[in-house]
C-alpha positions as CSV (number, residue, x, y, z in Angstrom):
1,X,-32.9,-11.3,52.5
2,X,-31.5,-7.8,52.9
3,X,-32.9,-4.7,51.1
4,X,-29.8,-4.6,48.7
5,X,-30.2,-7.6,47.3
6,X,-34.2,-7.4,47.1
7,X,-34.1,-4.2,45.3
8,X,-31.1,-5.7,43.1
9,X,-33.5,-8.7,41.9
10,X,-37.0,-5.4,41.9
11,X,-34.8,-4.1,39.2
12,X,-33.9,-7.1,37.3
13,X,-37.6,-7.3,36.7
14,X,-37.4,-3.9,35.0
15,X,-35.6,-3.3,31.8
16,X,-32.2,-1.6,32.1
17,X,-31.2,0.4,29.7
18,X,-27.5,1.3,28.9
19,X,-27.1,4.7,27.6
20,X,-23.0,5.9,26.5
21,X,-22.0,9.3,28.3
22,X,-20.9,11.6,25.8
23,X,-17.6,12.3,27.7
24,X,-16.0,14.0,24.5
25,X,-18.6,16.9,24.9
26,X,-18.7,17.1,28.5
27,X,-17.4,19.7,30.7
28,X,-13.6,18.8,32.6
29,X,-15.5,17.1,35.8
30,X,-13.2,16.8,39.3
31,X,-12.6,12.9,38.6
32,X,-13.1,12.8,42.3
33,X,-16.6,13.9,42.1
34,X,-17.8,11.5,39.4
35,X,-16.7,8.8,41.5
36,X,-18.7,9.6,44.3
37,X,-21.8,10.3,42.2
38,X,-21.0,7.1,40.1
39,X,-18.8,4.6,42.0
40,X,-18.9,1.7,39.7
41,X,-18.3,3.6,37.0
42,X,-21.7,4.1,35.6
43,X,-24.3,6.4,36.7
44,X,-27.2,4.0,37.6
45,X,-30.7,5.9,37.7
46,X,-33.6,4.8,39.1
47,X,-37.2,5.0,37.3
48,X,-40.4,3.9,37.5
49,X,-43.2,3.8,34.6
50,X,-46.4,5.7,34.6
51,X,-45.1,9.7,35.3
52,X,-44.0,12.2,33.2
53,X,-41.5,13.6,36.7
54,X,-39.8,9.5,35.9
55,X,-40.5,7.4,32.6
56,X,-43.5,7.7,30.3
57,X,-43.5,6.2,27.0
58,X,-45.3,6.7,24.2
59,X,-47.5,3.8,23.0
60,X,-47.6,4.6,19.7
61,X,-43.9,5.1,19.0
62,X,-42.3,3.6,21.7
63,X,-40.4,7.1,22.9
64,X,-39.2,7.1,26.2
65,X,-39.0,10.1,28.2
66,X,-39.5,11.4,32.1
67,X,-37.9,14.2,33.6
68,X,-35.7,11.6,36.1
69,X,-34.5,9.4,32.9
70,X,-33.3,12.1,31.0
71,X,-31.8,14.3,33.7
72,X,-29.9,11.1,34.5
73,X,-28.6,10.4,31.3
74,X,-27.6,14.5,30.7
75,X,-25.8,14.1,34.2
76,X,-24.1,11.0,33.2
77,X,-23.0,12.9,29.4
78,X,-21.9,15.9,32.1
79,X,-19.2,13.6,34.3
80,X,-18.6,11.5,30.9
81,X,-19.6,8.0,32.1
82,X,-22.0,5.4,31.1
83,X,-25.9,5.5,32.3
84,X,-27.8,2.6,33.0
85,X,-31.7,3.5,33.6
86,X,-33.4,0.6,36.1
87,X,-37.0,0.7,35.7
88,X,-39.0,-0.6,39.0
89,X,-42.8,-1.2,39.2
90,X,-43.2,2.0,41.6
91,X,-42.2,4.6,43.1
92,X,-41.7,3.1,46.7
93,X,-39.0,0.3,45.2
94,X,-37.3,3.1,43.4
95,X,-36.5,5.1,46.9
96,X,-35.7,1.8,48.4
97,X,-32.9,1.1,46.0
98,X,-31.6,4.4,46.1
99,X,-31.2,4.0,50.3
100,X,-29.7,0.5,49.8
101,X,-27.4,2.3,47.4
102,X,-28.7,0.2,44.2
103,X,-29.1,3.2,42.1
104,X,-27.5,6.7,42.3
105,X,-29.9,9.3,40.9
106,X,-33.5,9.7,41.0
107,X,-35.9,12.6,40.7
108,X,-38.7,12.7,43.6
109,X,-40.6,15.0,46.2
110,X,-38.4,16.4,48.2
111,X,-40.3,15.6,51.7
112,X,-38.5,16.3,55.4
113,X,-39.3,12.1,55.7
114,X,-37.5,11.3,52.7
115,X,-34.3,13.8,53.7
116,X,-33.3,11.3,56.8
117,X,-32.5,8.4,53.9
118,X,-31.2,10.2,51.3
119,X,-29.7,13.8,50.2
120,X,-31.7,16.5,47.7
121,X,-30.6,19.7,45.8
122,X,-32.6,22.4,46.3
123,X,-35.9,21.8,44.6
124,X,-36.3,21.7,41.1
125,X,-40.0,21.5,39.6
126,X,-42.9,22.3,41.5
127,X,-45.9,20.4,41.2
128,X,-49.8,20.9,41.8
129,X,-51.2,17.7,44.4
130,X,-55.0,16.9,43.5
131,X,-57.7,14.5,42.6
132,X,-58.9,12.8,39.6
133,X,-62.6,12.0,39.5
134,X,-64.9,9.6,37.5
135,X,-67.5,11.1,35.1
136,X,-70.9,11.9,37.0
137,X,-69.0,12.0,40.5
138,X,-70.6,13.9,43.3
139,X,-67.0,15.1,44.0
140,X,-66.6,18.4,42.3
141,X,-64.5,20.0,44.5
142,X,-61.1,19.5,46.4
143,X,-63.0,20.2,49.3
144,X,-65.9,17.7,48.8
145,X,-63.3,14.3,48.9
146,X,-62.8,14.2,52.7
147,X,-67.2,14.9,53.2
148,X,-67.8,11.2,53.2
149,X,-66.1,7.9,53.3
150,X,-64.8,8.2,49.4
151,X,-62.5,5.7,48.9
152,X,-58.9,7.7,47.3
153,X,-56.7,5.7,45.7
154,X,-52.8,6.2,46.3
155,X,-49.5,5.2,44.8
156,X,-48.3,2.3,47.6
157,X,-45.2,4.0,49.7
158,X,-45.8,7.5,48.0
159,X,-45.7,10.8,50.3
160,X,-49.8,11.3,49.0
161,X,-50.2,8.0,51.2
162,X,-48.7,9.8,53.8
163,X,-50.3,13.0,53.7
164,X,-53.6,11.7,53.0
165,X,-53.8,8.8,55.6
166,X,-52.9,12.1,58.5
167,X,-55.3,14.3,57.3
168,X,-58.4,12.6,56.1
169,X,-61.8,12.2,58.5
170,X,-64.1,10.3,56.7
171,X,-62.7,9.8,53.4
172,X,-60.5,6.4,53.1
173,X,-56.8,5.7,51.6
174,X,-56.7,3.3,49.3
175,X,-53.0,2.0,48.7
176,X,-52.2,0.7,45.1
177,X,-49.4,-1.0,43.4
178,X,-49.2,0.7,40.3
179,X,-50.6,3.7,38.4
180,X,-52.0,1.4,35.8
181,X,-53.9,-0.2,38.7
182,X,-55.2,2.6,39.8
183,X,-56.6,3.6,36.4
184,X,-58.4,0.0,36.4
185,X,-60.1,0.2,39.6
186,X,-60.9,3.8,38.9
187,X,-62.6,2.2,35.5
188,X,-64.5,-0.6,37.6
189,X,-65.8,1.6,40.1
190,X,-63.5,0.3,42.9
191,X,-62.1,3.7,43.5
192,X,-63.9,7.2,43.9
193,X,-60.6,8.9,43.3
194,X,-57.2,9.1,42.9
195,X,-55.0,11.8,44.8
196,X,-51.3,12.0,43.5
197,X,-49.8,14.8,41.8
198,X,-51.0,16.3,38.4
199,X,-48.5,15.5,36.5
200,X,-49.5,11.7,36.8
201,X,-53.5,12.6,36.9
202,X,-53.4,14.3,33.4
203,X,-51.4,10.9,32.2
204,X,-53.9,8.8,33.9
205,X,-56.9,10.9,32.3
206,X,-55.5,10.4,29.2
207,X,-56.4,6.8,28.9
208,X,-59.8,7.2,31.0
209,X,-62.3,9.2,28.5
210,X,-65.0,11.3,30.2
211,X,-63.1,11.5,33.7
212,X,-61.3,15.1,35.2
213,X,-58.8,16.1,37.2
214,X,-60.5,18.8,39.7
215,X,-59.3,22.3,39.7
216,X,-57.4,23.2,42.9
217,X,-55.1,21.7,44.6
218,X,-54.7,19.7,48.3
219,X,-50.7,20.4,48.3
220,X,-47.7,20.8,46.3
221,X,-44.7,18.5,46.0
222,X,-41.1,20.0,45.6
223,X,-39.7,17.9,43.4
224,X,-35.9,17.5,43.3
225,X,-32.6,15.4,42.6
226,X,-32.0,12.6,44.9
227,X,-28.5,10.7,45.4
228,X,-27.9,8.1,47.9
229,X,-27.1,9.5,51.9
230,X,-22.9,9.7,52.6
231,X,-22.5,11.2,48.8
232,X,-23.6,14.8,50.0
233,X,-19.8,15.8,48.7
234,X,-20.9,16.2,45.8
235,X,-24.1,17.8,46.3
236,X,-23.0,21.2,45.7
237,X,-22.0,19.7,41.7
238,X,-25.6,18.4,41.6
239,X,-27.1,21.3,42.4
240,X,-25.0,23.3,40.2
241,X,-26.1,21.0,37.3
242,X,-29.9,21.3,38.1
243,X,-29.5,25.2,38.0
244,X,-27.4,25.2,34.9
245,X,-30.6,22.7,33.2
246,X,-32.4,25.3,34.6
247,X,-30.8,28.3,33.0
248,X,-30.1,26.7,29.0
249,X,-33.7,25.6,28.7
250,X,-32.6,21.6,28.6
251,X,-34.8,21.3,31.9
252,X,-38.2,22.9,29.9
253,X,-37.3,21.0,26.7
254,X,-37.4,17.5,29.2
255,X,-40.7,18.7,30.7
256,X,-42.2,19.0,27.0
257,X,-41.3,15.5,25.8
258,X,-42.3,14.4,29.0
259,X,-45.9,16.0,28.5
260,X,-45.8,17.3,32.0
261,X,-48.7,19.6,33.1
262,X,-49.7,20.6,36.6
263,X,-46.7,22.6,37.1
264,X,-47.1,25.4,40.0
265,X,-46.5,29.1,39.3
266,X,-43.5,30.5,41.8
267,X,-44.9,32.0,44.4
């Protein structure tokens, strides 16, 4: 089975969601540019549950928001076409569909790795990398995870997989399917840690009373948009759109519905 059609039937799992460009409030758009951003018409952008940086919704209401979802439906309202939002179980299946050519947009790190399968704007949102800890741990420090053989849990296929699985001595990666996982096996015991960005730590500490996310930080990810390799012609319009979200405030107003903390201050 080739990649195409397995991330085709990842995202039939998921629960597209067609949202209506507003094309009669959009901006005149070079009609050649939204067909290379959106070739079949409709801006298809690629999500996955569990961070506020993708698709977070609220369990009381039912609100959906993620910094990814909604700048890919205000991209979509910018070309005037229709957006369909494809939610995948992770991360990892997101990226895959967006090389296969599945999906057009997605919001991600913006690692070297990443570059060779698909093309980024300059980066967007920067983002604290660090550890959330059960209550009681003997980790209290960044510094004190990679002492002994604590076992770190990680988002399967994410770039803290990576990272971690390079640099650690002692301490030992723990790949996991899903955020929501993690949080069990974190709850059980199973897991000493999770490392991931703090954006998804605060979320995941949310829902997990008494544990922290340490102070500090092991990295930062450069988070940014992502379109599919061979569509870098219209980079440049991307890049213009991020900076314009940028400049009105409609990027900070995504990033408060999302609930995203762990932002980094420019350096």
């Amino acid at each position: 089975m080739n990649l195409l059609r397995r991330v085709l039937i990842a995202a039939a799992i998921g629960t597209p969601l067609l949202v209506a460009g507003c094309a009669a409030t959009a901006p005149a758009v070079d009609p050649a540019v939204a067909r290379v951003l959106a070739p079949s018409g409709t801006l298809r952008v690629g999500v996955y549950p569990g961070s506020p940086t993708s698709l977070v919704v609220n369990p009381k209401t039912g609100e959906r928001a993620g910094v990814a979802m909604e700048l890919g439906q205000a991209l979509g309202n910018r070309l005037g076409v229709p957006v369909q939002v494809f939610e995948f179980g992770r991360l990892a299946l997101v990226l895959d569909a967006l090389k296969a050519g599945a999906v057009d947009f997605t919001f991600t790190n913006a690692t070297e790795a990443r570059a060779k399968d698909m093309a980024f704007t300059p980066p967007v949102i920067r983002l604290e990398l660090g550890y959330l800890v059960p209550p009681g741990s003997a980790i209290t420090a960044v510094g004190d995870v990679d002492l002994r053989a604590n076992r770190v849990g990680v988002a399967e296929g994410s770039s803290s997989q990576g990272v971690l699985t390079r640099t650690f001595k002692q301490a030992v990666v723990v790949p996991v399917a899903s955020i929501k996982l993690g949080q069990e096996l974190l709850r059980q015991g199973k897991l000493d840690a999770f490392a991931t960005n703090k954006g998804i730590l605060f979320d995941m500490s949310d829902d997990l009373p008494g544990f922290r996310v340490l102070d500090g930080r092991w990295g930062l990810e450069n988070l940014a948009i992502a379109i599919p390799k061979g569509r870098e012609a219209a980079l440049p319009y991307v890049g213009q759109f991020a900076q314009d979200a940028q400049a009105s405030g409609q990027l900070q107003a995504i990033i408060t519905r999302a609930g995203l903390r762990g932002t980094a201050r420019p350096d």
